[in-house]
N, C-alpha and C positions, 0 to 999 in steps of 0.2 A: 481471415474471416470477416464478411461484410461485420459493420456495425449494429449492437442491437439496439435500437433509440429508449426502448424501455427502461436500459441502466443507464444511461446518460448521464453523466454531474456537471450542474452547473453551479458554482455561485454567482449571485446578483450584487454588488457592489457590499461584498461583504466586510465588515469591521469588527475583530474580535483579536482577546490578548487575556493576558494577567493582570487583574485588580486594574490600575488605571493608566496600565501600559499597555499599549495597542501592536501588537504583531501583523496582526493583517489589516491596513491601510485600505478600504472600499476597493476589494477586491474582484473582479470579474476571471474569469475561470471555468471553462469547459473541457470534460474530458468524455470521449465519447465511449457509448456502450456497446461489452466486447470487447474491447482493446486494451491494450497495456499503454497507463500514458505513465511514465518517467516525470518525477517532477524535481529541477535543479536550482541551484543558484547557491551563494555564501551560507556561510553560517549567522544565523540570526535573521534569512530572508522571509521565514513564515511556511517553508515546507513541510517541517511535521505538523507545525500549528492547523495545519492545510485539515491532516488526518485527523486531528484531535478535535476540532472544531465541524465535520464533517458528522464524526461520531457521536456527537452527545454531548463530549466532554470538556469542551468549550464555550461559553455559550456567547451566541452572536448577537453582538451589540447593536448593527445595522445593516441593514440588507435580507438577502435569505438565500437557504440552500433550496436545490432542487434535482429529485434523483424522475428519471423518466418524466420529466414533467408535472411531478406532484411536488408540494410544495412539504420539504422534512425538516424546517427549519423548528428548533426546539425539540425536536424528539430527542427521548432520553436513548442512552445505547442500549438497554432494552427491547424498546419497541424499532429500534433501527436491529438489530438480530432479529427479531422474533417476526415481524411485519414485514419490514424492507428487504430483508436478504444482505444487510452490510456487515460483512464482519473484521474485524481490525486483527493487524499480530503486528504489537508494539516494538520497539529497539531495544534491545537489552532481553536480557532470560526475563521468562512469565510465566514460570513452572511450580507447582508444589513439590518442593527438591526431596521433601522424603517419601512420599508417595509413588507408587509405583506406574510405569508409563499406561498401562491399562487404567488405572484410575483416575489419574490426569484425564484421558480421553474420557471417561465418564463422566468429570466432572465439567470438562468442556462442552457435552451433550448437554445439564442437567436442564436447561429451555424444551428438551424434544421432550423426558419422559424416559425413564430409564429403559422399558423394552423396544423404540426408536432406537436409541443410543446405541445397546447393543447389536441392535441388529444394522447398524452402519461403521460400527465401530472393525467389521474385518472389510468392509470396500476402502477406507480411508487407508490402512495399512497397507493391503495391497498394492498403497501406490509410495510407502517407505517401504520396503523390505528391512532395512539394517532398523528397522525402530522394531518392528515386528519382534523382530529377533528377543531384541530385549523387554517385552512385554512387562516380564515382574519383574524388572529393574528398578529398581528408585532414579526416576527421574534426575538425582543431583548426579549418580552416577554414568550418564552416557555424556560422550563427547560433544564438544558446542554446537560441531555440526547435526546429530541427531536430536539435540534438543530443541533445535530451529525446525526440522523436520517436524517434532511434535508437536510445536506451536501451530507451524501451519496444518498439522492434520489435523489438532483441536478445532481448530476454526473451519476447516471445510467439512466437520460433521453434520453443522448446519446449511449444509450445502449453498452459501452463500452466490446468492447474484454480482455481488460485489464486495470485492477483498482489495483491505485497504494492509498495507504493509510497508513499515517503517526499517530503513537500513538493515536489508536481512543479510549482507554480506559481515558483518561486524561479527572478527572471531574465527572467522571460517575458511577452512583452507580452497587454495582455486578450484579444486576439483568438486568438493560441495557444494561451492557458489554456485557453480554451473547445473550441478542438477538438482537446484533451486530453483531456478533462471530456465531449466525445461519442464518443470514442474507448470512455474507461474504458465508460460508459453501454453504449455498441453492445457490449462483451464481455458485460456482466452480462447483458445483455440478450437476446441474439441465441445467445453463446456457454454462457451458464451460468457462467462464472467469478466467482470469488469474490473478491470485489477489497477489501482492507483498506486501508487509506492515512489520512494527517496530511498536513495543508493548514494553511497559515495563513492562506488566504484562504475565511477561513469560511462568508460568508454563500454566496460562489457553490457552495461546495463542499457547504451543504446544499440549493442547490435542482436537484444533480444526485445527492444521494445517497439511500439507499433509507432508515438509518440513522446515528444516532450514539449514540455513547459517550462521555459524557466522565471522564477520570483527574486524583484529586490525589492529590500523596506517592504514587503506584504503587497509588491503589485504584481500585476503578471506583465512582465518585457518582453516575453519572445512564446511562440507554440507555433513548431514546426514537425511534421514526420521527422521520425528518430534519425531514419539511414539519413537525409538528408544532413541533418546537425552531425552526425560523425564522418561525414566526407568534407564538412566545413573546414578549412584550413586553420580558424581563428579558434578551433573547440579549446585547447594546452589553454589559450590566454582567457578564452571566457569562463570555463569550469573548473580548470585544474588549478588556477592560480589568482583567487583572489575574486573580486566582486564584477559579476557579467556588466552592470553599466560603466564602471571604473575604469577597463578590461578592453572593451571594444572600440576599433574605430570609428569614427563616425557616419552614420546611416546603418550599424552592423545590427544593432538591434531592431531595425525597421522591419521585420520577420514574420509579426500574428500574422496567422490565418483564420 
């Protein structure tokens, strides 16, 4: 699907972290809108910081964000749900576990107004069926894999322009992963949304992504189309094992586009 420019993300040399430790190092970053961009590198590189600091939930110390060319820097997540169309599905379960899966989803509408809510609450399922199923289930009770399901159908009740998602493979067995991974696809796809996300399960996650970026110390080293980075011979050494600058030959990261 061509790009749509209107969801576009850009940061402008941005700087943000915890108290007076800085994660993202004057960061520049483009992911374009429509597409799935993958974003890679070590551990401690600044990829979730990426989502967190996108969202509201960081706040940025120097630089600025920018979604379609407006300027979202300091919006609370809030008004980035309510206004922007960004909606996040963090790592880790984000469920009220004794609540029932119908309720969860209402309480993930509660921005629309509950007769919204319900009345989008059977096209979201439509696109889980095994969550369906379990409707008055208590959310603590269905398996990892349907609770990732419900995360992300919470989140695309707001019919998000742009879905930000953090390590949705953690937990879940291959066969879920993947119809996660044609879940995310069928949004970019079908719907236009802009979907950013970190994956540790890299190789699958570049033969369903349009791009990737990869981050060390909070900068951005390399952004190249996906298929191109998973036909790269050097992929084992630069992602699988240890730090992309550490990792590469020399000239290997010479990459942005």
């Amino acid at each position: 699907m061509a790009a749509t420019t209107g969801t576009g993300i850009e940061f402008r040399d941005v700087t943000a972290g915890y108290g007076d430790f800085m994660i993202l190092n004057g960061l520049d970053l483009r992911a374009a809108g429509g597409r799935i961009t993958l974003l890679l590198g070590p551990n401690g590189a600044g990829k979730s910081t990426v989502l967190k600091t996108l969202f509201g939930m960081l706040k940025v110390r120097r630089g600025s964000i920018h979604l379609g060319g407006q300027d979202i820097t300091g919006a609370s997540p809030r008004e980035l749900l309510t206004r922007h169309g960004v909606a996040y599905v963090p790592q880790g379960r984000n469920l009220f576990g004794q609540l029932s899966v119908y309720e969860n989803l209402e309480l993930g509408g509660i921005a629309l107004g509950m007769k919204a809510t319900r009345e989008r609450i059977p096209q979201v399922l439509d696109l889980f069926p095994r969550v369906r199923e379990r409707l008055h289930s208590a959310a603590s009770s269905l398996s990892g894999g349907e609770q990732k399901q419900l995360e992300v159908g919470r989140a695309l009740l707001l019919r998000p322009r742009v879905l930000l998602i953090d390590e949705p493979s953690i937990g879940l067995s291959p066969l879920v992963v993947q119809d996660v991974f044609r879940l995310l696809r069928q949004l970019a796809d079908e719907q236009g949304v802009t979907v950013l996300m970190v994956e540790q399960n890299v190789k699958s996650a570049l033969k369903m992504a349009d791009d990737a970026i990869a981050l060390e110390s909070g900068r951005l080293v390399l952004h190249r189309p996906a298929g191109e980075l998973l036909a790269d011979p050097n992929i084992e050494r630069l992602f699988l094992g240890g730090g992309a600058a550490a990792a590469a030959p020399a000239g290997a990261l010479d990459w942005s586009a």
